[in-house]
N, C-alpha and C positions, 0 to 999 in steps of 0.2 A: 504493500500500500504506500502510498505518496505523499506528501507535504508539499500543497499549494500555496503561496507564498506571490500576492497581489504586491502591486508596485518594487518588482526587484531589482531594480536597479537606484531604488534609493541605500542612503549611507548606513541604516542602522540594517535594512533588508539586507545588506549585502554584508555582513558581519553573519547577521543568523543565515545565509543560505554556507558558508563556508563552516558556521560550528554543525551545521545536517549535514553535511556534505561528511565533514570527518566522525559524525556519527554511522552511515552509512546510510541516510535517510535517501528515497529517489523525489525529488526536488523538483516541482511544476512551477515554474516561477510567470506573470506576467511582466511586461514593456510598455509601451506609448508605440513602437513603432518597430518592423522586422530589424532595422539595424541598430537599434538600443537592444534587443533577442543577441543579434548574431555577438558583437561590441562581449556582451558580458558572458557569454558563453565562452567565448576565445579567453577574456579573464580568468575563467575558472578551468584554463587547460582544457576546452571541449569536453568537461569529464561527464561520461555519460549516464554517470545519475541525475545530471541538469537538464530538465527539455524546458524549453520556454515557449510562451503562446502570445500573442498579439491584444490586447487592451487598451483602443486608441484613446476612448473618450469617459472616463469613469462617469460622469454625468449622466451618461444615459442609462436609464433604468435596466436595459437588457444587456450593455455592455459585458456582461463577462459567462451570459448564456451559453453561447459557443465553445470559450472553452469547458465550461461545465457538462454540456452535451457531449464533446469529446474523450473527457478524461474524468471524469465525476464519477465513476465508478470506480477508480481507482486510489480516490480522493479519499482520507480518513482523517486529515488534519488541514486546516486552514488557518493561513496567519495572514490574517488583513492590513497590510502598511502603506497599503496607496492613499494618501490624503495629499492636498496642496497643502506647503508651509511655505508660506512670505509674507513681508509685512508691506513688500513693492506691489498692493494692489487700489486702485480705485471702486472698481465695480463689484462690493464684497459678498454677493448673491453671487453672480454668476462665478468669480474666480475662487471666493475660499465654501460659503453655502451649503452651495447645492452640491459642489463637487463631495464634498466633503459628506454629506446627510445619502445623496445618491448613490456613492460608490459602496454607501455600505448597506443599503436598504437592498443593493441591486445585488453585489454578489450572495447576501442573502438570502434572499428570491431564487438566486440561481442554485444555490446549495438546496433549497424547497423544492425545487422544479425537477432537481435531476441527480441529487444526490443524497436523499434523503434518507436512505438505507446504508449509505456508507460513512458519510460524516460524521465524526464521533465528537471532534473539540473544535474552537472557534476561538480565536486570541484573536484582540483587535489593537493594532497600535495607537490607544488611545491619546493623552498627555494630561500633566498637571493641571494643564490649562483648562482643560474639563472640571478640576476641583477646586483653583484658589477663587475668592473675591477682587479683585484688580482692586477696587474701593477699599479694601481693607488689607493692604501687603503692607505697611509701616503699623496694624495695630498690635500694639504688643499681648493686647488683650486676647487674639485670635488665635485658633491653634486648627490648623487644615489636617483632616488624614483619611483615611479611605472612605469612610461613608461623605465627605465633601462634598456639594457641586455647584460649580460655575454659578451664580444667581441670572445670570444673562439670560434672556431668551434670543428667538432669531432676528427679533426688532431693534431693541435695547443694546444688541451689541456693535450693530453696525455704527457707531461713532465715531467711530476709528479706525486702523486698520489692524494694530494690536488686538483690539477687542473684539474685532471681528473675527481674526486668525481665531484668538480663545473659543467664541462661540461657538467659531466651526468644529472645534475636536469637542465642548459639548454635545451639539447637535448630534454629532457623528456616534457618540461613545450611548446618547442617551435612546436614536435610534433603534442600534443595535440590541441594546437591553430591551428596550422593548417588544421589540423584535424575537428575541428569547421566550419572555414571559408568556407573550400570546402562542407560541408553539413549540415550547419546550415538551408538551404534554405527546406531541403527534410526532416529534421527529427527537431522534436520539441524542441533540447534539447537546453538547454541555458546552460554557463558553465563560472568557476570562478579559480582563482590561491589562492592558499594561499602561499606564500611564507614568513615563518620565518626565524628569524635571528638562534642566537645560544639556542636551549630551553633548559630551565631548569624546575626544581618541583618535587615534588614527585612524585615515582613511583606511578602506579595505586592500585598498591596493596601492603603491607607492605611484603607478601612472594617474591615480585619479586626484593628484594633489596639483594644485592650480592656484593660480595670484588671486581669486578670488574663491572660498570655498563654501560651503555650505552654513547655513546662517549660527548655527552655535561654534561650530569650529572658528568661523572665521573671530570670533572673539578673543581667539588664543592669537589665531594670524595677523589681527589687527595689532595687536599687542607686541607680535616677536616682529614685525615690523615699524613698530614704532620709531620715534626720530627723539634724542635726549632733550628737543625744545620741544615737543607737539605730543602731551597726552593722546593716546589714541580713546576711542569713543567708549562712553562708559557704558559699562552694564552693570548689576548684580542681580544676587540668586539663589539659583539652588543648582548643583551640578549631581551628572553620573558620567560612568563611562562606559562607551557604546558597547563594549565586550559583554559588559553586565547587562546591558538592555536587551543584546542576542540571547544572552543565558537565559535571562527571564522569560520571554516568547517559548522557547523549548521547554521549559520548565513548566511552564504556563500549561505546553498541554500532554507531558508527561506523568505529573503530580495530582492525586487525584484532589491532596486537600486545595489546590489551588479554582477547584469550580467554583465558580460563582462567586468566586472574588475581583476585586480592582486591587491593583498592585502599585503602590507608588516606589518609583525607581529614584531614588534620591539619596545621596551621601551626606551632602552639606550644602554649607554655605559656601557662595566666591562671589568677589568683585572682579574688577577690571585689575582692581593692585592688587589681588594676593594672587593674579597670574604674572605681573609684572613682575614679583618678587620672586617667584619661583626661577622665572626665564631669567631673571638676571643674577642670583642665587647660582644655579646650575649650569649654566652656558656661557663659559669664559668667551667664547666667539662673539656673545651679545654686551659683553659687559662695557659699558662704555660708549656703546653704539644705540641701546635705546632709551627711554625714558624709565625713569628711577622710578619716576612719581615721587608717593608720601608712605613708605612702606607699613609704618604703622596705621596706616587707613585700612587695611586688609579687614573684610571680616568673616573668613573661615572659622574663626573661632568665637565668633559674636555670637551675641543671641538677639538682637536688636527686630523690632518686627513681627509679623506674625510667625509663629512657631510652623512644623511642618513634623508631624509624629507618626513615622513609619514603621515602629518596631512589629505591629502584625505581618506586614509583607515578608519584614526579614525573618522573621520566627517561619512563614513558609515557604519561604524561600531554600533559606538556612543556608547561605553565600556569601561571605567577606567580601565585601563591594570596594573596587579600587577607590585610593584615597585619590584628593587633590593634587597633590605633587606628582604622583604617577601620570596621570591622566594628562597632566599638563605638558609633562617633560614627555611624552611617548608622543603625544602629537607634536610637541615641537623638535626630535628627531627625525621624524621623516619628512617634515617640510624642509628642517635646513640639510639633511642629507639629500634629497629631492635637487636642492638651490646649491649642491655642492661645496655646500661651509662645514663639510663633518664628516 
């Protein structure tokens, strides 16, 4: 039996298609287009436990019928990771929405329609985003943890593009629960959330690293290229690392106590300077060449804010989650081994 695995050629997808892969799981992944298929097949050495299938438009409700109707009977595990993430959009219905509420209502549907006998588990790559309050992230009074959720609805959050990204992994995450509940009874499948914080880690592969890279890494990137006059752009948060967020997806549907759980994937706390301090800490090639900043501004080890209490996941999880410093320093290896400074 196989392991479908929607949007695989995103960054945390392509972590968990390489941890099935050395499991010896046979791996059905979809694309947007035959040469993003061909493109990441050749990445993983044409190994032929990988086949991949075509998924141009998640939007549309039947989008992933096809492959369902082909290979659904082979199907026993489904891991959902196709969602838009950017905060580069204007029109927040069509571009984060509906992609987002459709692609999961739809392969859904297509698991009902044609693989209802085989489907056993369902993990959706949810996110935090689905659980914090945006309104309430400085109150100290707050404390977010699995039963969380988003207070936004699909009106309320279009404000913004931030808020609207957030709503859509609600929309998406609240969906598919849904979606459970009314037919958990008639079809076998049991199913799971994974909801990460902000992920970081190396890319999958050392060709997929680039001057611009995917919107949580590039936080480290903006950072190990900084200039010692020009803070690069702040963020903080909550970080994990992408290795851990693959673990969890497999875990998600190897483990039986993990049914009908939400799993928040989160280590800690980071700023923009306790990545500074690390990079400049640890890489005598940077030292000197980026910004210091304020290093006691770090707050990895604060507690400033609303709280974030994940010790349920970890107890089912039962997995040492890499720390900050790892995380930070493994992706900034292969970008400057990458840029040939190492």
């Amino acid at each position: 039996m196989s392991v479908f695995i929607s949007g695989a050629t995103g960054f945390i997808a392509k972590h968990i298609i390489q941890q099935l892969l050395e499991q010896n799981y046979k791996v059905i992944g979809s694309a947007r287009s035959e040469a993003k298929c061909v493109d990441l097949k050749q990445k993983f050495n044409n190994n032929p436990n990988l086949y991949m299938v075509v998924v141009p438009d998640i939007s549309e409700l039947d989008a992933f019928d096809e492959a369902f109707d082909i290979h659904g009977s082979e199907v026993k595990y489904v891991l959902h990771t196709a969602s838009p993430f950017t905060f580069d959009v204007t029109d927040f219905e069509k571009d984060l929405l509906i992609p987002a509420r459709n692609g999961t209502l739809g392969i859904l549907r297509s698991i009902k329609k044609f693989s209802s006998s085989t489907v056993e588990r369902f993990v959706i790559t949810s996110s935090f985003a689905a659980m914090f309050d945006l309104h309430n992230l400085d109150n100290d009074n707050i404390t977010f943890n699995e039963e969380s959720w988003n207070p936004d609805d699909w009106n309320s959050c279009q404000r913004n593009a931030r808020a609207a990204y957030c709503g859509s992994k609600k929309v998406a995450e609240e969906t598919a629960w849904n979606f459970y509940d009314n037919y958990k009874s008639l079809l076998k499948l049991e199913m799971t959330s994974v909801n990460a914080v902000c992920v970081f880690g190396p890319q999958m592969f050392d060709s997929d690293v680039a001057n611009h890279l995917n919107t949580s890494c590039e936080y480290i990137n903006s950072a190990l290229h900084s200039t010692t006059d020009k803070f690069p752009p702040y963020v903080s948060g909550r970080y994990i690392d992408v290795r851990d967020v693959a673990k969890a997806h497999i875990y998600a549907f190897q483990k039986e106590n993990t049914i009908g759980k939400r799993l928040i994937l989160s280590e800690g706390n980071f700023n923009t300077q306790d990545i500074l301090n690390y990079l400049n800490e640890d890489f005598s090639v940077l030292k000197g060449r980026i910004c210091v900043g304020t290093p006691n501004d770090g707050v990895e080890h604060s507690s400033f804010g609303a709280k974030t209490d994940n010790h349920k996941t970890k107890e089912v999880l039962g997995f040492k989650f890499i720390d900050l410093k790892q995380t930070v320093d493994d992706t900034a290896v292969q970008i400057l081994k990458h840029e040939g400074r190492l």
